[in-house]
C-alpha positions in Angstrom: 0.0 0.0 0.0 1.4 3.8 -0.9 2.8 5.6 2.3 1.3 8.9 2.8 3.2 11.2 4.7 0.4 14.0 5.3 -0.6 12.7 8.7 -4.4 11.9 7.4 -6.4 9.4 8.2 -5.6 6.0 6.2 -9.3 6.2 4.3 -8.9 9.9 3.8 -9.4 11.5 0.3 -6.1 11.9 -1.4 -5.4 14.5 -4.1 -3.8 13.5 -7.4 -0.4 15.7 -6.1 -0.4 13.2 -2.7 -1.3 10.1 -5.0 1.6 10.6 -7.6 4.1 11.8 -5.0 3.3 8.4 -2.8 3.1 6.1 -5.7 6.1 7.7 -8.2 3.8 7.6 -10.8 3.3 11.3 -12.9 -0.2 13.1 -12.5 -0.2 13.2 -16.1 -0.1 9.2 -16.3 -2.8 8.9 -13.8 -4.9 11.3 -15.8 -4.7 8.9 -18.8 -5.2 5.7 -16.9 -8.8 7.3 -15.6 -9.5 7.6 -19.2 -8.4 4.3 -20.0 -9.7 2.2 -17.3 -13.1 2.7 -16.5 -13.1 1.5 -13.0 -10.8 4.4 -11.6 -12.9 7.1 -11.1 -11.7 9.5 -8.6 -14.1 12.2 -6.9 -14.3 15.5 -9.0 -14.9 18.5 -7.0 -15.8 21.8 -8.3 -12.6 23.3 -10.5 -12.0 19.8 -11.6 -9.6 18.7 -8.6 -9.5 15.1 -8.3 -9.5 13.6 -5.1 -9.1 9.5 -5.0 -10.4 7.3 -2.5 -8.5 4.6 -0.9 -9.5 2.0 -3.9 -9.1 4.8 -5.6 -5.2 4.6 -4.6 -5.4 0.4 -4.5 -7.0 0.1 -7.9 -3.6 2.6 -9.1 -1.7 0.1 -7.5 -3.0 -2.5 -9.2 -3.0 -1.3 -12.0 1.5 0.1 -11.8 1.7 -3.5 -10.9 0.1 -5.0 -13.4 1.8 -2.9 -16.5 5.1 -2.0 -15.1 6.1 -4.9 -13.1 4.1 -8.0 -14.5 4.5 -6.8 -18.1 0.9 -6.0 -19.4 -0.3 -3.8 -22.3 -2.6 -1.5 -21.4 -5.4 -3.7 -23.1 -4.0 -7.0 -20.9 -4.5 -5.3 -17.8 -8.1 -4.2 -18.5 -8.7 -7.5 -19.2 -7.3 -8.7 -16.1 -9.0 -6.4 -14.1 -12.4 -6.8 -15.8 -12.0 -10.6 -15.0 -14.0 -11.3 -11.9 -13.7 -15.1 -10.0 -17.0 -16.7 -10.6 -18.2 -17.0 -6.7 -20.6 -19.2 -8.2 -18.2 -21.7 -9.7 -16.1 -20.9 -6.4 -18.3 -21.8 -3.9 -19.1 -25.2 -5.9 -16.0 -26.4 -6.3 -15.2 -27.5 -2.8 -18.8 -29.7 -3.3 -17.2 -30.7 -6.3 -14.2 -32.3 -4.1 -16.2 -33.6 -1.6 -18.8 -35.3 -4.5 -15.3 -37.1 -5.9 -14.6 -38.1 -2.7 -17.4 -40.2 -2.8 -18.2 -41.2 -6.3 -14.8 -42.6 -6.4 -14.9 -45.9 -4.3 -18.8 -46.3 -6.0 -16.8 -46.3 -9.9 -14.0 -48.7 -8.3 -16.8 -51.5 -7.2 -18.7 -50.9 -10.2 -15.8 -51.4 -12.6 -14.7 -54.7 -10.3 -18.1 -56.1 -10.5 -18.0 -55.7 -14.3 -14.3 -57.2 -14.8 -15.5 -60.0 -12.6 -19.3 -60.3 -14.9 -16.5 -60.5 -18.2 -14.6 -63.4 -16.4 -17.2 -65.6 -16.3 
């Protein structure tokens, strides 16, 4: 997480100065990332001063990490960050396990009892 050194609260609204300076990355890059990536969407006050909420600052994170450390394009990391774990499949999948668990032993006899049927 960015270290802020302006004594504010952790969730406190950050400006894009305080954001850049904490991060190393240029205002003028995290301009073109909000118009790139539609999930960064800092608060706009009157005069147009940006102010960016902790995922605000996260999501930027994410985002420096993804494209100057992991090696992304621009169009790879919007892809990674529009792909969302299925909680559906998620939540399944330990079932899943369980279900093999037991289905398992069930094949095994079945496949015995036919080898056995073929022998005779």
């Amino acid at each position: 997480m960015a270290e802020f050194s302006d004594h504010k609260e952790a969730g406190a609204l950050r400006t894009i100065g305080e954001v850049a300076a904490a991060t190393g990355i240029k205002t003028h890059v995290l301009r073109y990332w909000e118009q790139q990536f539609p999930q960064l969407k800092p608060l706009k006050r009157s005069g147009g001063r940006r102010y960016y909420r902790a995922e605000d600052v996260a999501l930027v994170e994410k985002i420096d990490r993804l494209v100057n450390r992991d090696g992304y394009t621009l169009k790879g990391a919007k892809a990674a960050l529009r792909e969302v774990p299925d909680q559906q499949a998620a939540a399944q999948a330990p079932m899943a396990a369980a279900d093999t668990g037991d289905i398992l032993p069930r094949l095994k006899a079945i496949r015995d009892d036919l080898k056995a049927a073929l022998a005779v």
